[in-house]
C-alpha positions in Angstrom: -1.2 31.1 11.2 -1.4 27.4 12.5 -2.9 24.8 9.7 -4.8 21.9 11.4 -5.0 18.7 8.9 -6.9 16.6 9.5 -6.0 12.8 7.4 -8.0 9.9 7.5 -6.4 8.3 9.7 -8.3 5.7 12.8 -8.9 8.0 16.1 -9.6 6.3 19.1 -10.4 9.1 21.7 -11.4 12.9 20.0 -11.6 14.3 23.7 -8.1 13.4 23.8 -7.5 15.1 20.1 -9.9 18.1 20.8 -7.3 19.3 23.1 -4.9 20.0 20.6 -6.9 22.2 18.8 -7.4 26.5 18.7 -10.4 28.5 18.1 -8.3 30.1 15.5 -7.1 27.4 13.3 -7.0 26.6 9.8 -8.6 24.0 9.0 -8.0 21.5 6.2 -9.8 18.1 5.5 -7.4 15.5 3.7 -10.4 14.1 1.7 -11.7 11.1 5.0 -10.3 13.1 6.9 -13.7 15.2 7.4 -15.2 12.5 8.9 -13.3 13.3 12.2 -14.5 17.1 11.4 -17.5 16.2 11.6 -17.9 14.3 14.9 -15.9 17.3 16.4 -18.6 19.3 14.8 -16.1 21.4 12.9 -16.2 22.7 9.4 -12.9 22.9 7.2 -12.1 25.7 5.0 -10.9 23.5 2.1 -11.2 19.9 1.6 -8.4 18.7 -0.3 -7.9 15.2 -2.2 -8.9 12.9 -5.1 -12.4 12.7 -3.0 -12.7 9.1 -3.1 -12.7 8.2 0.5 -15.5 11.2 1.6 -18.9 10.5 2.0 -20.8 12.5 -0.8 -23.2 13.7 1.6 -21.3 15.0 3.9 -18.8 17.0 1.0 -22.5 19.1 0.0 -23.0 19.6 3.1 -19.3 21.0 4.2 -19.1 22.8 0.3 -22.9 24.4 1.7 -21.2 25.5 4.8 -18.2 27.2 3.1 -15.5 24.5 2.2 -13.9 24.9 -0.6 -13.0 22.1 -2.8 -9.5 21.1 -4.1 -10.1 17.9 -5.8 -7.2 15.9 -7.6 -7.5 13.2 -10.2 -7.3 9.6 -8.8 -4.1 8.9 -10.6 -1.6 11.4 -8.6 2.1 11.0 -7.4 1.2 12.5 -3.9 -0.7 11.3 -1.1 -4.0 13.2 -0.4 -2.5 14.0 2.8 0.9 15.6 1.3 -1.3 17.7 -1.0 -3.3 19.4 1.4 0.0 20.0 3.6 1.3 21.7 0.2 -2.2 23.8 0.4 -1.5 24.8 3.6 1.8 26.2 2.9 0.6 27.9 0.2 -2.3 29.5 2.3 -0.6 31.0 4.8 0.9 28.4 7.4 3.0 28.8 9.9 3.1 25.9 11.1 0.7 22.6 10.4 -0.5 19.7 13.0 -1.7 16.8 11.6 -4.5 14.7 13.4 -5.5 11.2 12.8 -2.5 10.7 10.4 -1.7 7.7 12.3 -3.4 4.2 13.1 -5.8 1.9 10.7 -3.3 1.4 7.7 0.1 0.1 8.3 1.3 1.4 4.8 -0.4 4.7 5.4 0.7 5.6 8.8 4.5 4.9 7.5 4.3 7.2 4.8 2.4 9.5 7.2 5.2 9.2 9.3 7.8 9.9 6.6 6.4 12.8 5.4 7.7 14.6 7.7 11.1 14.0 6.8 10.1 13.5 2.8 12.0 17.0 2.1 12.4 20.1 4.1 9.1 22.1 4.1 9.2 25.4 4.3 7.1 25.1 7.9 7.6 23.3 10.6 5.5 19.6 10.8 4.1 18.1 14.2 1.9 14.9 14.6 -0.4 14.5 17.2 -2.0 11.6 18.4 -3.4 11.0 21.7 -1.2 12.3 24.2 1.9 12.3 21.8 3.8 14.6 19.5 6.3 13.5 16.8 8.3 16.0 15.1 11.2 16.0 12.9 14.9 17.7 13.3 16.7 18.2 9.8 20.4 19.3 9.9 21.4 22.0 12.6 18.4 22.3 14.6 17.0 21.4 17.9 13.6 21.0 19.5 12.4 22.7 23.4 10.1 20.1 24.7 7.7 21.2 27.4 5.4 19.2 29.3 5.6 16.9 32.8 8.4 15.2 33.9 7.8 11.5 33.7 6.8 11.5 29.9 8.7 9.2 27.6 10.8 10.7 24.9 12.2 8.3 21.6 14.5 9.7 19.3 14.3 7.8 16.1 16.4 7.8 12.7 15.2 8.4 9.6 18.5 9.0 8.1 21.3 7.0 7.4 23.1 8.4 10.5 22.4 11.5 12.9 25.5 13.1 13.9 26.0 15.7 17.0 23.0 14.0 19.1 22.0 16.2 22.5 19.9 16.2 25.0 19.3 18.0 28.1 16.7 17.3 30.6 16.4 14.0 29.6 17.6 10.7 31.9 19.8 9.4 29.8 21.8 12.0 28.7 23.7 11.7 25.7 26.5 14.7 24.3 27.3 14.8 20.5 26.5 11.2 20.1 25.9 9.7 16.2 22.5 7.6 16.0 22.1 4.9 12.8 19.2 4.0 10.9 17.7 0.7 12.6 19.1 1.8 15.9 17.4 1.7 19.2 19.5 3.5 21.0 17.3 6.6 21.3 13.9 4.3 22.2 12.2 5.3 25.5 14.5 7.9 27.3 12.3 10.0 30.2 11.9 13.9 31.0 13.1 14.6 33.8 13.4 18.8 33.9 10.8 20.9 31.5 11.4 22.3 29.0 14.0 19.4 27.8 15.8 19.6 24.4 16.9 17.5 22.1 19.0 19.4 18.8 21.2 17.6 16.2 24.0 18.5 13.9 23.1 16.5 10.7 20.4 13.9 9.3 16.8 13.4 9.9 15.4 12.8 13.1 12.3 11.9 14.6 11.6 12.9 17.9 8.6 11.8 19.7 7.2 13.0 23.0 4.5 12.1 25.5 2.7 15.1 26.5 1.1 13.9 29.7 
């Protein structure tokens, strides 16, 4: 089962974040983050926060339609949006996308951001916004990325260092290499075969693709 969060985040185009979305989603509103449900005319199954950024209204109306409610005190260690991640794994998910994570809030879209590489959930995390994809390689692992040639693809750390660097596919080709935190090394590389890979042997890294 694929989770869908959705985090109160600034959206600038829903026609271009409709398209990530599947008739058979779960969907879960990080408190604000129904707003954007609602102008996609979607319901969420739970709303999850400390409800302080949700317009009353419009939490009867989703609780009327079926939502339930997960509501947190104000005065939390977590972010609304890490909570309803943790719902989702405990629901079921496979795997969660997060829309509207990103933009409005510097201090929020960095911690958005660095969730993803915050500890090693048990399920795979991908960002989506606009025609872009961030996801997150821990350790031994390595990511197929499909889409058309011509896209940008950055490989940020988020780790001290990221050791045994690959890629394939990509136009600047790099083999076992070791990328630092602060580097820019991995900024702006291009696809130039699909599906193009990208896989690690240690640390945290952010990968982010243009999927168009």
């Amino acid at each position: 089962m694929r989770a869908v969060v959705f985090v109160n985040g600034d959206i600038a185009n829903y026609a271009a974040l409709a398209r990530w979305l599947r008739e058979d989603d779960y969907l879960i509103a990080a408190d604000g983050g129904a707003r954007h449900m609602e102008i996609l005319g979607l319901s969420p199954a739970v709303i999850v926060g400390d409800l302080d950024s949700i317009d009353s209204a419009l939490l009867l109306r989703m609780q009327e339609e079926g939502a339930d409610v997960e509501q947190h005190p104000a005065a939390k260690d977590a972010t609304d949006l890490e909570l309803a991640i943790a719902r989702a794994v405990r629901d079921g998910a496979t795997e969660i996308l997060l829309l509207g994570a990103v933009g409005g809030r510097l201090d929020q879209t960095i911690a958005n951001l660095l969730i993803l590489a915050q500890k090693n959930w048990a399920v795979p995390l991908t960002i989506a916004e606009g025609d872009q994809l961030a996801r997150v390689l821990r350790g031994r692992q390595s990511v197929s990325l499909s889409g058309p040639t011509g896209g940008y693809v950055s490989a940020v750390a988020l780790s001290e260092e990221v050791t045994g660097v690959t890629y394939r596919g990509l136009e600047y080709p790099l083999e076992n290499a070791t990328l630092r935190l602060g580097s820019t090394r991995g900024v702006s590389n291009t696809m130039v075969s699909s599906p193009a890979q990208v896989s690690i042997e240690s640390g945290i890294l952010l990968v982010i693709q243009q999927n168009s």
